[in-house]
N, C-alpha and C positions, 0 to 999 in steps of 0.2 A: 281841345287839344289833348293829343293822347301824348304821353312821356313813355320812353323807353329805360329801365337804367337795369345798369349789371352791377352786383354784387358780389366782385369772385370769393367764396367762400374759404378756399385754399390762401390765402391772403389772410394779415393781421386782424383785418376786420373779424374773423371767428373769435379774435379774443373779448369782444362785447358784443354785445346786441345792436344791433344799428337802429339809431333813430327813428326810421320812418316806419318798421316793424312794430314797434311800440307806438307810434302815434297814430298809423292807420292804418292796421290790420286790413281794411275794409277794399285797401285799395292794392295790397298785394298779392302776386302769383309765382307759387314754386314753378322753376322751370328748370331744365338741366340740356345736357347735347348728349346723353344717350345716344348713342351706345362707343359715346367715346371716342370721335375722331385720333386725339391723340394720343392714346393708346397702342395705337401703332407704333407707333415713336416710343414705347417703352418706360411713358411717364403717366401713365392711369391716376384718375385721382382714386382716393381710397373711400369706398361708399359710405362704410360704417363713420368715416368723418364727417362724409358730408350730413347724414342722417344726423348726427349728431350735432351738427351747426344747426342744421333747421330746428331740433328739439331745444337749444341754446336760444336761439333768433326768436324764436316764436312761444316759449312760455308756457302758458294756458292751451289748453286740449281746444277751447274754447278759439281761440287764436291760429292754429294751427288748423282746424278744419275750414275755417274760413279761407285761409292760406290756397291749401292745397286742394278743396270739395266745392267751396260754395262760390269761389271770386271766380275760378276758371268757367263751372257750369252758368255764371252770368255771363262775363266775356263773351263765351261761345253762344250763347242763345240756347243751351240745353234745358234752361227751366223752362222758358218757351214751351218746347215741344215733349215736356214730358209726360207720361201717361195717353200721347195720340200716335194714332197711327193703326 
């Protein structure tokens, strides 16, 4: 069973670290809605915050590339096929 969960980072939760962050790096993926549906509407989030919740969220460099580099290239199947073609 795959789980889906949102984390609005604009929300109180940026004031700590969220739990599953810290307990299993292994199983999360940065994701965002680029390029900003609501924005339009005049209420953009602000990037440099969000960047800064995910460097809050995620701690170790170590943590962070798994986050952002290694969970998604599993997900996807990019380690799969990398180096063919």
């Amino acid at each position: 069973m795959t789980r889906f969960s949102v984390i609005d980072a604009s929300s109180d939760l940026g004031l700590r670290p969220p739990a599953p962050v810290a307990a299993a790096p292994e199983s999360m993926v940065w994701t965002s809605n680029w390029p900003r549906p609501s924005s339009a509407q005049g209420n953009p989030p602000d990037e440099a915050t969000l960047t800064g919740t995910l460097l809050e969220w995620t701690g170790a460099a170590e943590a962070r590339h798994r986050i952002l580099m290694d969970n998604p290239a599993t997900l996807h199947g990019f380690n799969e096929t990398a180096g063919k073609g």
